[in-house]
N, C-alpha and C positions, 0 to 999 in steps of 0.2 A: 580487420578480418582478411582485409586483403595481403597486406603482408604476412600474415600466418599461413594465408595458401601457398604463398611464392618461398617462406621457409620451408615449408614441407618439402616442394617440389624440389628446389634445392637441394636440403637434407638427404633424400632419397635418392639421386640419383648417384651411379657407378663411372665416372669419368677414367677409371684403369681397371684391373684385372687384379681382385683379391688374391694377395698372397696365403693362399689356402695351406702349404705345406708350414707354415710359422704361425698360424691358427690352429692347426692339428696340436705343434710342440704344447703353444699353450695350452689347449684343452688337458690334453697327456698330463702336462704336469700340476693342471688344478685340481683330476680328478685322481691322480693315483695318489695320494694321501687319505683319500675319503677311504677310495680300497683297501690302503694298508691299515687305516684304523678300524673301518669294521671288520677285518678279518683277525686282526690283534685286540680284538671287545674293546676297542677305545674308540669310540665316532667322534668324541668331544676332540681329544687331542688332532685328532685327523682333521676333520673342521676347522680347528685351529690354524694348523699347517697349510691346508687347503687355502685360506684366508692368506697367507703369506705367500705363495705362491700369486697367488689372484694379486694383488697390489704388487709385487715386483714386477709381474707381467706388465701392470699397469704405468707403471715408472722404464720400463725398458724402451730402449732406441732404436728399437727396428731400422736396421739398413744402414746403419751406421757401420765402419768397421769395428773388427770383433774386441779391439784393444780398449778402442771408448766404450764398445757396451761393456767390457769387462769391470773398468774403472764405472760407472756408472752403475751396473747395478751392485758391484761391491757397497758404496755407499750409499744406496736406498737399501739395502740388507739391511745393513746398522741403523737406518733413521730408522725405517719401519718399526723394527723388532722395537723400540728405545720410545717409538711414539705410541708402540700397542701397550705400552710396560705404563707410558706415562696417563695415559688416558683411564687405564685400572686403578691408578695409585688416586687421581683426582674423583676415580666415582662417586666416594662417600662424600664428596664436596662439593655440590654442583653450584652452590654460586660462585666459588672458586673458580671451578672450571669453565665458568663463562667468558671469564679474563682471559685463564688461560689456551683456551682452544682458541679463543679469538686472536689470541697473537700466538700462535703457533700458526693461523690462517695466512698474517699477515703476513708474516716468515717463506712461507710456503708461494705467497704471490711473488714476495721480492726477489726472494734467492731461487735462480733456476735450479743451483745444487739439489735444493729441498723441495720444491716443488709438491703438487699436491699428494701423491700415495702415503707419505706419513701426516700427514695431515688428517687422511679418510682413517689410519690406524688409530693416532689419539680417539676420533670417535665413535670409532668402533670398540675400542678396546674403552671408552665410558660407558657406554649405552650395554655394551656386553652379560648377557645375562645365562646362565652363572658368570659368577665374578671368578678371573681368570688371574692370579700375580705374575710374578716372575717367570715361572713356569711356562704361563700362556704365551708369555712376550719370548720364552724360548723356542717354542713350539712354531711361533710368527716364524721368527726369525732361521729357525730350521728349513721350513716348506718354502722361504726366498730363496734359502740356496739348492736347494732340492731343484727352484727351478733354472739358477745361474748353472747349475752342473747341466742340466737338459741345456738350455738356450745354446750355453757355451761348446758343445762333444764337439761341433765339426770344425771348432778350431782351426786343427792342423790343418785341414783337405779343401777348405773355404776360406781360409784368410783372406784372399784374395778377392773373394767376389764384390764384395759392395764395391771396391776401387772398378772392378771391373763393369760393374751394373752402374756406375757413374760416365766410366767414360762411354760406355755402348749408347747410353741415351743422348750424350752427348754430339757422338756421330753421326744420331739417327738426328737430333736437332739442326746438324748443319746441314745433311742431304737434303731435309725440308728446305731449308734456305735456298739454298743450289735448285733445289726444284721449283721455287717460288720464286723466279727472278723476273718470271716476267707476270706476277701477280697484280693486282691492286692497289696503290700503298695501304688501304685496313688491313688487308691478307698480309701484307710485307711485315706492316709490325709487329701483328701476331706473331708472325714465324721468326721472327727479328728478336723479338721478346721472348718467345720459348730457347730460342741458341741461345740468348744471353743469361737468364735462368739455368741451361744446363750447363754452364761453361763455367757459370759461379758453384755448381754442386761440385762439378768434377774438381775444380780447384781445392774447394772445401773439404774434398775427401782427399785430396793429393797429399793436403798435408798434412792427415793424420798418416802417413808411410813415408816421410819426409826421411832421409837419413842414408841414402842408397851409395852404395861409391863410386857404380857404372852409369855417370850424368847422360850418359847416349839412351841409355833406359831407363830412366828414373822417371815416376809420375809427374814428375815436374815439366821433365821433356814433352810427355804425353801432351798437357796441357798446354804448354806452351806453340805444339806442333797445332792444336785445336786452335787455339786462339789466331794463329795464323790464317786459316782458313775462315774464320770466324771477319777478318778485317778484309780480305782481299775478295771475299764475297759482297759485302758491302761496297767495295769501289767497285769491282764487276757491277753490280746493277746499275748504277751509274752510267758504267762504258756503254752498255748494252743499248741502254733506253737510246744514245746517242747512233749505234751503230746502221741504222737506216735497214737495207739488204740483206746485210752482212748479217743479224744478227741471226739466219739460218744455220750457219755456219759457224755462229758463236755457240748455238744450243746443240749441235752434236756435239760438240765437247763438254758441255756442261752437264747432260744427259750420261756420258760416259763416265762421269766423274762421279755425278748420283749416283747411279747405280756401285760404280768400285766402291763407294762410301756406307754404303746400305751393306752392301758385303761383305765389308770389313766387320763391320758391328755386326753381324751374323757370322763373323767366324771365320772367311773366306778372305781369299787374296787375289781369288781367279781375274776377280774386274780389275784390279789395280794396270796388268798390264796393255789392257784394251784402253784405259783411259790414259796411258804415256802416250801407247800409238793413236792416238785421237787429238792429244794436245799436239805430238808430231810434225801429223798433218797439218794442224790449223798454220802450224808454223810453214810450212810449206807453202799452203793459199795467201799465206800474207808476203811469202819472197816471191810468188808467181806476180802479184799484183803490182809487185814494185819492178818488178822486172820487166813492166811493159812501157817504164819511163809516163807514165802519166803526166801532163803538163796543167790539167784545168784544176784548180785551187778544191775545186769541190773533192776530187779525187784525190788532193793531195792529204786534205782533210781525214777523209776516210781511213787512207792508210795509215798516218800519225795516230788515229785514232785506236784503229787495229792491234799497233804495236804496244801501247799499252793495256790492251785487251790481251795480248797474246802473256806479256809479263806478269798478269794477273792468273790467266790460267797456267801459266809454267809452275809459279809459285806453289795453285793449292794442287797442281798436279806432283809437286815435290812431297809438300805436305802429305796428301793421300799415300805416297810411298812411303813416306816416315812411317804412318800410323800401318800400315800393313807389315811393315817388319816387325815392328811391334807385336803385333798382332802372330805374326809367324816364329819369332824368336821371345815373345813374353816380355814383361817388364818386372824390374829388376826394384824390388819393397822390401829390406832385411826384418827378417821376425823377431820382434822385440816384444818381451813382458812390458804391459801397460806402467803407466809409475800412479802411484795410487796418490798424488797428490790429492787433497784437497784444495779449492781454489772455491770462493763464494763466488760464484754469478750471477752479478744483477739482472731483476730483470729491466724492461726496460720504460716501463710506468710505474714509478714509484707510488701516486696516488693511486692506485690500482688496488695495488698490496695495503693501504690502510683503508680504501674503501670496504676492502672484501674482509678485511678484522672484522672492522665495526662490525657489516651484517652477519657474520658468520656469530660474532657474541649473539648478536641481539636475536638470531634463532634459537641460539643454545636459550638464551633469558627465556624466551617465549615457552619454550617445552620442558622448563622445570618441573613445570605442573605433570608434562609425562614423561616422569624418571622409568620411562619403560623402554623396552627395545623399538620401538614403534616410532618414537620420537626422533632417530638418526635420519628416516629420510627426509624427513624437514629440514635437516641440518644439509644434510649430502643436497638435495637440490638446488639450496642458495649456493654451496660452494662449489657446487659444479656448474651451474645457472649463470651465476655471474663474470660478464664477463669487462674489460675495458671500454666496452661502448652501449648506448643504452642498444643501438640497435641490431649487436651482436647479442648482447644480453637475451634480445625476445628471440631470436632464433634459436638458442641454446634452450631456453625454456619452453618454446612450443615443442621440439622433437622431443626434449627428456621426458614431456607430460605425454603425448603420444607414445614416444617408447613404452612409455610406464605402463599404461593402458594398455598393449598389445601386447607386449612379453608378459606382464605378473598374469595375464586374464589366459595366457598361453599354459603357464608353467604352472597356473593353479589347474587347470584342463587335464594336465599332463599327470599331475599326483595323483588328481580328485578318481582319474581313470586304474590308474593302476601305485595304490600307493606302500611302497614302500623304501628299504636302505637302496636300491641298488638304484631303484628308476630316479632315485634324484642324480645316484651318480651317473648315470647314461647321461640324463636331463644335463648338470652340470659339463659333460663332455662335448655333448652335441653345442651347446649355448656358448661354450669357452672357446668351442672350436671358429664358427661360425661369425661370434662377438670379435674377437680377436684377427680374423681376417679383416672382415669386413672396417673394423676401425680405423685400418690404414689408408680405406675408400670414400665413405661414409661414415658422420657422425651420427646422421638419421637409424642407419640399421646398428650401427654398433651400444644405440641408446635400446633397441628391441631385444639384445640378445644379449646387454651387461646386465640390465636393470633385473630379469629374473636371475641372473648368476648370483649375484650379489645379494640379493632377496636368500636363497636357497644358501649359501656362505655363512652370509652374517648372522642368519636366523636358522640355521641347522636343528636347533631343537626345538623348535616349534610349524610345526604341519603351515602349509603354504595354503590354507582354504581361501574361500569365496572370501569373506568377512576379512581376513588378515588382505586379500589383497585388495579390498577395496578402500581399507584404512589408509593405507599406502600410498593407491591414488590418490586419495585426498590432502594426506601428507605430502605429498607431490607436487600437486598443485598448488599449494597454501605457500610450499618454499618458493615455488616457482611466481608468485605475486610478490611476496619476498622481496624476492633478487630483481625483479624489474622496479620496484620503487626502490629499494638502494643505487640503481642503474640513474635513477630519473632523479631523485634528491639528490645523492650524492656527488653525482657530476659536475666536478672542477666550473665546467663551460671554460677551459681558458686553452683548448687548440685554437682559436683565432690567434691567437697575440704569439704561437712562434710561428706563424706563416709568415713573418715579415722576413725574420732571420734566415727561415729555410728558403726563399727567395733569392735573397742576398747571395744565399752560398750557391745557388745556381747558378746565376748568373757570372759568381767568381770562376767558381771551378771552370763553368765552360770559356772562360775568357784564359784561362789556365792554358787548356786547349789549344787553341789560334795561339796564345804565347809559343808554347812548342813547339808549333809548326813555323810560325814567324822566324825562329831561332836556330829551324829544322835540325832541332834535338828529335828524330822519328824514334830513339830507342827509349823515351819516355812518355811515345804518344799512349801503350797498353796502360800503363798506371795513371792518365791524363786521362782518358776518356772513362776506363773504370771507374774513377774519383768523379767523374762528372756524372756516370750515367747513376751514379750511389745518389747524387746531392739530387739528384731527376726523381730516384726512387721513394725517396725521405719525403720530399715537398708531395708527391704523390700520397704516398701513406698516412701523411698528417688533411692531406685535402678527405681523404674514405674516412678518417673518424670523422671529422669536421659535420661531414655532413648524417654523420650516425651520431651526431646529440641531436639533444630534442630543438627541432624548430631550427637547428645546423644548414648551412649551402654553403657549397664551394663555390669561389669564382669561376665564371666561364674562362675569364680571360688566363687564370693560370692553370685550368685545365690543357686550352690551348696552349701556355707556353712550356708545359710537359712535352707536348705532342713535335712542337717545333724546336725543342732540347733535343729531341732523338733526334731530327734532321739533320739538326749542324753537327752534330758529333757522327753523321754518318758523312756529309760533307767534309769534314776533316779527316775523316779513316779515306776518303775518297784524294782529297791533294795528298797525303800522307802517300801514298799509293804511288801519285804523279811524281812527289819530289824523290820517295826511296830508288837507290841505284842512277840518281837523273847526276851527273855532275856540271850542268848547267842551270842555270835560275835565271830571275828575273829582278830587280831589285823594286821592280815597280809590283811584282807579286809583296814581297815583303812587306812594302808599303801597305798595303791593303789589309793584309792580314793583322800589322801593326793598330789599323786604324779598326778594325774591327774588333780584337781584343779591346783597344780603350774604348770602345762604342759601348762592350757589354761592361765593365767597370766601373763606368761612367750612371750606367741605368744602375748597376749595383748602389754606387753612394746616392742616386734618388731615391732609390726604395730607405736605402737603413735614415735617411736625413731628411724623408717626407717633402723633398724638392724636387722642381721640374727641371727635369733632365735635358740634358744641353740638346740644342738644335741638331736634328736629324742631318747626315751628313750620307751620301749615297755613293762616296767613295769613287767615283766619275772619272775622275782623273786618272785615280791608279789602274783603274781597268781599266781606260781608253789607252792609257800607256802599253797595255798589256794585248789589247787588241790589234796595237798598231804594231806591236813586235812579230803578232802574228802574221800579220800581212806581210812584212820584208821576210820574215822566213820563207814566205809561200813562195815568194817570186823567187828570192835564191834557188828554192829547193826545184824550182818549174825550171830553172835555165841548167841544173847539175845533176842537184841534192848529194853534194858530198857525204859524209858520212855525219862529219859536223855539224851539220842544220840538218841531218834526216834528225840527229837525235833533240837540238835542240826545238825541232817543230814539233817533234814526237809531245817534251815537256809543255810548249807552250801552249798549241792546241789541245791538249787536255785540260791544262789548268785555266788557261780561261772559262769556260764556261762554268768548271767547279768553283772558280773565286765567284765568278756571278751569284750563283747560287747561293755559294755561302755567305755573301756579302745582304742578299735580301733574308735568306733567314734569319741572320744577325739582327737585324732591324727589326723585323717582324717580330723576333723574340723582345729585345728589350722594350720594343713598343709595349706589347702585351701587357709587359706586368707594371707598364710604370702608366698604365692606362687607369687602372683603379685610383 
């Protein structure tokens, strides 16, 4: 019971701002067919079409750019219309069509191509009453593109925006970053986690506009120039925590930077140049402080310190200019016709896709007995119900069973009050509108405002009373027990047995990592750390179902080693930082880094070989080597500080501390998982 409250609560709440104007389109275009058929004396046909509109709506990709939604709802047009055609041809056969709705389910789970809207056509167009042929499945297939022509009009005049709605959130993810530097670490990885999240949208949309010939403006630059900003924020917190005083004088420039960042992504360029003259200065405060010859080791510290603070904010103070030009002279996407390839996409549970056959038949089995229109939402609730875990499953079924109950008891209110042709279609438009929004926020309200669309759609010729909608609910409910015992029998139980692998690959990847930096390959740390924080995200994803099967728990201990995975890869964005533009090193840094990649390898072949992991080694020597370097720099730098030990104290006092660091995360991590 108690989890049923904590889904509701969930379900319902509004975490962003419904896209209300793309809730309008679809309303618009589910109701103007109803219009044009009863004013043409044909409701049936219009219903029809309406019905085909409503599942393209359903299958479309909001926010996507216009060329993939274009290629995408082209070919849910065709399944649709092909699954409405197919579902009429099997009616007169329903133990037929037990088989085959059930694997056209499965089809529908596996292949993202096909996904569920032609799935909900096949049974629609069975349960269908009057029986509708060819004809019907034209009429589908009509009112889909009736609504790809609506989706599609602002083409021309908006191509642009989703790229743009990717990178603006983008910006607004890193300004949080830059504002959160002197947070919490929970707050930090929050805000750590939401930039790295947008930095993978904006990429993902970069490259559907891939093709540009002005690489100085190409989306690619775009993101590339984020991702910049995106690393050198991460070694800034680092410098910061370290800078003592100073860091007063680190956060007005950091403060200037936010705001020209928030700016940009609003449109404006005004901040960008308060934030040059802000880094400026800082550079300024840091030649005033070296200008005074400081001789005591603490102050020589400070200033080495400084200078790599100042190189970090130069950087995203560059960056910030990029993305403002940007911003001020556009970026550069040639407009290309979509290619209408077909391409199957798996998805990515194959058990999934034959679970949800099975019960999708065994619904069809169960409602032979009612070969009536009545009988589809038994169907529709399992195969909307079900989901890959059992305990996603019950969330999915407590809100569709409350949707159900709140919208049919709504929209039966609605007719019972004023019943005629039009108030369904008002009813229809306000509920398309509303449904449709809301689904890009909530599933809770989008389950209140489809469930009577769909009711009033599917069943157009029969009156929406008391009695019909209580059948419903019941039907409802019954698919929704359904689909959580197919959740709870059918469950594989075998995510325990790749947590080993997905382990393994953590620990490689991030030893990947330390290799590149060890090698100071830095222009393959972006694909090094993205490769790591993926194998971060994966072991994560497989721990949330793990613990959503029945009687399921995640280890503590690789909970933790998620947590100390984003450390040392912020730790390596962080010497990554120290070594870029440094042409002096250390060979005794090397060493370390050396010895820490085999540290995590090392725990990698105990996990996959189920053996104890070689003796814990604390790498002593190569940092004490590294500390002692420090110390002869200091004193050179106290009796001159030529320019060649300002720079080489500059590298070293930064990196030590960061190899420190990284050298006990490294531990910490592979202790963790080779603790089980």
């Amino acid at each position: 019971m108690r989890g049923a409250v904590r889904s509701l609560r969930r379900g319902f709440e509004l975490p962003a701002r419904p896209p209300w104007g793309y809730g309008l389109l679809c309303g618009v275009a589910i109701a103007l067919p109803l219009v044009i058929g009863s004013v043409a004396g044909a409701p049936h046909a219009g219903g029809l079409a309406a019905l085909g509109a409503y599942f393209t709506a359903f299958g479309d990709s909001y926010g996507k750019p216009y060329g993939q939604r274009a290629r995408t709802l082209a070919i849910k047009v065709g399944l649709i219309a092909a699954g409405f055609w197919l579902g009429t041809l099997i009616a007169p056969y329903p133990w037929w069509a037990v088989g085959v709705i059930g694997l056209v389910a499965a089809a529908g789970g596996q292949w993202r191509t096909v996904g569920m809207p032609p799935v909900l056509a096949v049974v629609t167009g069975f349960y269908l009453i009057p029986r509708a042929g060819f004809d019907g499945a034209l009429m589908v297939g009509l009112g889909g593109i009736e609504f790809c022509v609506l989706a599609l009009a602002l083409w021309p005049v908006r191509r642009l925006d989703p790229l743009k709605d990717a990178f603006d959130e983008a910006v607004e993810a890193l300004a949080g970053m830059l504002d959160g530097l002197g947070r919490s670490e929970e707050d930090w990885a929050e805000l750590r986690e939401r930039g790295s999240q947008a930095l993978d949208d904006a990429a993902t949309s970069s490259a559907a506009y891939r093709g540009g010939a002005d690489l100085d403006r190409s989306p690619d630059a775009y993101v590339q120039t984020l991702v910049r900003i995106f690393h050198e924020t991460v070694a800034l917190r680092a410098f910061r925590a370290e800078a003592g005083a100073e860091r007063q004088e680190i956060d007005k420039v950091v403060a200037a930077l936010t705001a020209a960042l928030r700016q940009v992504a609003a449109g404006s360029v005004a901040g960008v140049p308060v934030a040059m003259a802000a880094t400026a200065d800082f550079a300024e405060h840091i030649s005033r402080l070296r200008a005074r010859r400081l001789s005591d080791p603490e102050s020589l510290r400070t200033v080495a310190l400084l200078g790599q603070v100042r190189r970090c904010l130069d950087r995203i103070a560059v960056a910030v200019r990029t993305i403002g030009v940007f911003t001020s002279e556009g970026i550069q996407a040639p407009a290309r016709l979509p290619r209408f390839t077909w391409q199957l996409k798996f998805g990515d549970e194959p058990e999934h896709a034959g679970r949800l056959g099975i019960a999708v038949a065994a619904s069809m089995a169960l409602m032979v007995g009612m070969h009536e229109h009545y009988g589809k939402w038994f169907v529709f609730t399992v195969m909307m119900g079900l989901r890959s875990t059992y305990g996603d499953t019950v969330d999915r079924v407590v809100l569709r069973v409350a949707g159900t109950v709140v919208g049919a008891g709504a929209a039966a209110l609605v007719l019972a009050a004023v019943p005629s042709a039009y108030t369904i279609v008002a009813t229809v438009l306000v509920f398309g509108t509303l449904g449709f929004a809301l689904r890009e926020v909530s599933y809770g309200y989008w389950t209140v405002f489809a469930t009577p669309l769909a009711l009033l759609l599917t069943d157009f010729s029969t009156r929406l009373d008391w009695e019909a909608a209580g059948t419903r609910l019941v039907l409802t409910a019954g698919g929704g027990v359904l689909a959580l015992v197919a959740a709870r029998l059918l469950w594989p139980r075998g995510e325990a047995s790749g947590i080993k692998d997905l382990t393994v690959d953590l620990l490689t990847e991030h030893a990947a990592v330390i290799r590149a930096l060890a090698e100071r390959d830095l222009d393959a740390m972006s694909e090094r750390t993205e490769a790591a924080g993926q194998a971060a995200d994966r072991l994560g994803a497989s721990l949330d179902r793990l613990e959503k099967e029945p009687g399921g728990q995640a280890p503590e201990e690789l909970r933790g080693a998620i947590t100390l995975s984003r450390k040392l890869r912020d730790d390596a964005l962080l010497l990554a930082a120290v070594l870029r533009g440094s042409e002096v090193g250390s060979d005794a840094t090397t060493a370390v880094l050396d010895a820490v990649a085999d540290r995590l390898v090392a725990g990698a072949r105990a996990v996959r070989d189920n053996t104890r992991p070689p003796e814990e080694d604390a790498y002593g020597d190569g940092l004490d080597e590294v500390a002692s370097h420090v110390d002869e720099l200091l004193e050179e730098a106290a009796e001159g500080e030529p320019s060649s030990v300002r720079r080489a104290l500059r590298h070293a006092v930064t990196a030590h501390p960061a190899l420190r660091t990284l050298n006990t995360d490294a531990l910490d991590l592979a202790r963790s998982v080779t603790r089980r």
